[in-house]
C-alpha positions, 0 to 999 in steps of 0.5 A, a space after each residue: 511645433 507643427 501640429 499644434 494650435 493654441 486654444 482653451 485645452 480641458 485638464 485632460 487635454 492639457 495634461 496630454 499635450 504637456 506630457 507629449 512635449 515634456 516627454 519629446 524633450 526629456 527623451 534625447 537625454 536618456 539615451 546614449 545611442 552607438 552614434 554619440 557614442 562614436 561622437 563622444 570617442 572622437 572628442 576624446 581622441 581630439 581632445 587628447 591629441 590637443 592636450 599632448 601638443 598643448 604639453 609640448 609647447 608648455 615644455 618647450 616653449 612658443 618656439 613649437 609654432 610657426 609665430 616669431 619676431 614678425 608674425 608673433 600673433 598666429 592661428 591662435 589670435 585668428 581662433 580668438 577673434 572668430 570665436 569670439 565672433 561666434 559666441 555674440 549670437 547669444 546676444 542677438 537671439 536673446 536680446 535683440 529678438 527677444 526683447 522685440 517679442 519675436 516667437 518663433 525664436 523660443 526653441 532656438 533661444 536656448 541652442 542660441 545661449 548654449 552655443 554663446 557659452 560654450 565659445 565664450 568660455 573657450 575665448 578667453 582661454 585660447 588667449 591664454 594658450 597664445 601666452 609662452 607663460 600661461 602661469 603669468 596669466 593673473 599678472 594682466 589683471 594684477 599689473 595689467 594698464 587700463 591703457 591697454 585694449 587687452 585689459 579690456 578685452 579679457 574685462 569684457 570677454 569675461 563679462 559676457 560670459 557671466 551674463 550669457 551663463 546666467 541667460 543659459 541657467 535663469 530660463 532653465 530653472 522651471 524645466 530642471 524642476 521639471 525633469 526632476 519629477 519625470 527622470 527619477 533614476 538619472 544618475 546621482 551626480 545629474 540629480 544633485 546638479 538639478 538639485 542645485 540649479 533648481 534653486 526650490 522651484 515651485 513655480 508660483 506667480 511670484 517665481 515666474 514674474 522674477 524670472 522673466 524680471 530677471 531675464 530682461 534685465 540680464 537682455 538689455 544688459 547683454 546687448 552694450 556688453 556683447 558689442 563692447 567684446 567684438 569692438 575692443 578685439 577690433 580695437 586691439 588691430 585697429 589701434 596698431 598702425 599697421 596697413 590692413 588694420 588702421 581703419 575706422 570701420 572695424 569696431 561694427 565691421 566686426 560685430 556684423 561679421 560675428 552675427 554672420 558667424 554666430 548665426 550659420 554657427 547655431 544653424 549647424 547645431 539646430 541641424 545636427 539636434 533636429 535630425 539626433 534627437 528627433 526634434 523635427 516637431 520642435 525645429 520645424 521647417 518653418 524656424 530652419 526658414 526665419 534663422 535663413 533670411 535672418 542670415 541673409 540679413 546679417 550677410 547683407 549688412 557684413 557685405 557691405 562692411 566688406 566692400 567698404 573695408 576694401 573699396 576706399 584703400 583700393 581706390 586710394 592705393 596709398 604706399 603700404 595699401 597698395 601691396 597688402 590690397 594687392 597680396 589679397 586680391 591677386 597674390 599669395 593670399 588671393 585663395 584666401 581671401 576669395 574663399 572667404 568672400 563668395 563662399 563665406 559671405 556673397 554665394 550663401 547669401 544669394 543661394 538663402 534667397 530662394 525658399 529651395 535653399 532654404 531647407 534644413 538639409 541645404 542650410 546645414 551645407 550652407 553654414 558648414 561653407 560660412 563657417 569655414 570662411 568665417 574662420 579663413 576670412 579671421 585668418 587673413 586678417 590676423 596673418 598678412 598685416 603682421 608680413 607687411 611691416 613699414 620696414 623690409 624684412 632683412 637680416 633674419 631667417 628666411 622662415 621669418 618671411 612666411 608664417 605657416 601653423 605647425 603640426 602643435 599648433 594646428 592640434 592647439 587651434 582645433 582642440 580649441 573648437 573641439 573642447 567649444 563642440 564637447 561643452 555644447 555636446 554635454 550641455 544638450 545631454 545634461 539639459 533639455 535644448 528647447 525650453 519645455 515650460 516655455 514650449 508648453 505655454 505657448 501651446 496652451 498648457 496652463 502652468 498649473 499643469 506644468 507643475 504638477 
């Protein structure tokens, strides 16, 4: 907060500044202005449009899309891998900022955890909408072989999840027994939520160590977890002999990629929170600035993970390399790949190194492009490989020579992110987004006064 210094505060002082500020954050979720309202009405049409095409391709089979004998992984794995992508900022807010002490991170941590379950639980299943039998989805882990990077990718996938979801509700303990007292006439269902995920908070010494205990231990457990998602679905193209994916450098290729992603991500959900909610003393200036250079940071790192994926096959120009190098560099991919290297990566960067750009109306548009070129830059990893097979395309339907996402599966792909989108949307109306007894101490409140 803005307007805040930390010093000794009388009782009364302390009960007026933690009142403020419980006050601000229990705010937002009372209301339910036109203008969630239209928000609300627009996931739902999404959402039902998703599940009309999703209907179709369970009826009709995988034949509804644009994948066949050569393409057979689509927009749907690209979806998978950038979502995956995103849901790793949980990991680097929390654990890795947070082990370190850093302050500044404590109204963002949340956002950060909430945005990491979302798309985490999305992941998996978008795996699962990728299957032409989703009711065989138990028969990868009944029969599913510890040889396969499958296997490991849902293990992990759905490890993570767990540990992001307990990163999510531990902290929220203390501020659920909070809004408890301050929104007596919320609905039944909410106050029965609350009741349960309360877990008999009092918050006496001993409850608080244990938090924080637990907190850490979940932190340093995340961190081996987080990387081991984004480096086995690296495996699962790395382990294929095929030109684009045989390479040695995917597994962190891949993880500094998902900062990238996973950072410009909760940058949009800052925005969109601080200008909504009226959280401007809460999301200042000041935080819109530290998550820019640490955008820039993770930019720099993925730059250069960019220029080695490509810099040694170009120079090389092996047979099989060359054409896919070619195809993305000056062929029918080039848009593609370009879009997503200075607009996804290369101008974002350079336009956050200049306090100007980093403002939070600048940085929403910013991330807006990174996003978009996250998600273009999973696509041509996923789709021109699979076009490139060690032998001709010959004897099959021209249309196996060209892969182009059908009208079910676009409705699937972007169904997907809207049902990532409505989960956050209800978690921040459910909850408060900025921890209200961690933003208390920090401002000088004792936690007597806190739970009173």
């Amino acid at each position: 907060m803005s307007d805040i210094n930390v010093k000794k505060l009388s009782k009364e002082e302390a009960k007026v500044r933690f009142d403020k500020i419980a006050d601000d954050l229990t705010k937002p979720m009372t209301k339910f202005g036109m203008g969630f309202q239209v928000w609300a009405f627009i996931l739902f049409l999404g959402l039902t449009l998703f599940g009309y095409a999703y209907f179709i391709q369970v009826k009709d089979g995988l034949g509804v899309t644009g994948m066949h004998d050569y393409t057979a992984w689509g927009a749907y794995i690209a979806n998978f891998v950038f979502f995956v992508a995103v849901a790793l900022v949980g990991m680097l807010i929390t654990a890795v900022l947070g082990l370190t002490g850093i302050k500044w991170i404590t109204p963002i941590s949340r956002i950060a955890e909430m945005v990491a379950v979302s798309f985490a639980m999305i992941a998996g299943l978008v795996i699962v909408f990728d299957m032409g039998r989703p009711d065989r989805v138990l028969n990868v882990f009944i029969h599913g072989r510890v040889q396969s990077p499958i296997v490991w990718d849902l293990t992990v996938v759905m490890t993570y999840t767990v540990i992001s979801t307990l990163l999510l509700i531990l902290p929220l303990i203390p501020d659920i027994a909070i809004i408890k007292k301050r929104l007596p006439n919320a609905p039944k269902w909410q106050m029965i939520l609350w009741n349960l995920l309360s877990f008999g908070w009092v918050g006496t010494p001993a409850q608080y160590k244990s938090i924080h205990k637990m907190v850490r231990v979940l932190a340093i457990l995340i961190v081996p977890v987080a990387l081991a998602i984004h480096t086995v679905t690296s495996w699962l193209f790395a382990s294929t002999l095929r030109h684009g994916w045989d390479s040695t450098i995917f597994g962190p290729y891949f993880v500094t990629g998902a900062f990238v992603s996973g950072v410009a991500a909760v940058i949009i959900v800052m925005y969109v929170l601080r200008k909504q909610y009226k959280l401007a003393d809460y999301l200042t200036d000041y935080h819109f600035d530290k998550v820019a250079k640490l955008l820039v940071l993770v930019s720099l790192v993925y730059f250069y993970f960019n220029i080695n994926e490509f810099l040694v096959p170009a120079y090389k120009m092996k047979a099989g390399d060359d054409h896919h190098i070619l195809t993305l560099f000056t062929g029918e991919w080039a848009g593609w790949f370009w879009f997503a290297q200075f607009f996804g990566n290369i101008i974002p960067m350079i336009l956050l190194l200049f306090k100007k750009f980093r403002k939070p109306g600048w940085m929403f548009w910013i991330s807006i492009f990174v996003i978009l070129g996250a998600w273009a830059k999973r696509y041509i990893i996923v789709i021109p490989t699979q076009l490139h097979p060690h032998l001709p395309i010959q004897n099959v339907p021209e249309a196996f020579h060209v892969y182009h996402p059908t009208g079910p599966e676009i409705a699937i792909t972007l169904g997907t992110i809207g049902m990532a989108v409505t989960i956050v949307t209800i978690l921040a109306k459910v909850f408060p987004v900025i921890p209200i007894w961690e933003t208390a101490e920090e401002a000088g409140v004792d936690r007597e006064t806190i739970n009173e």
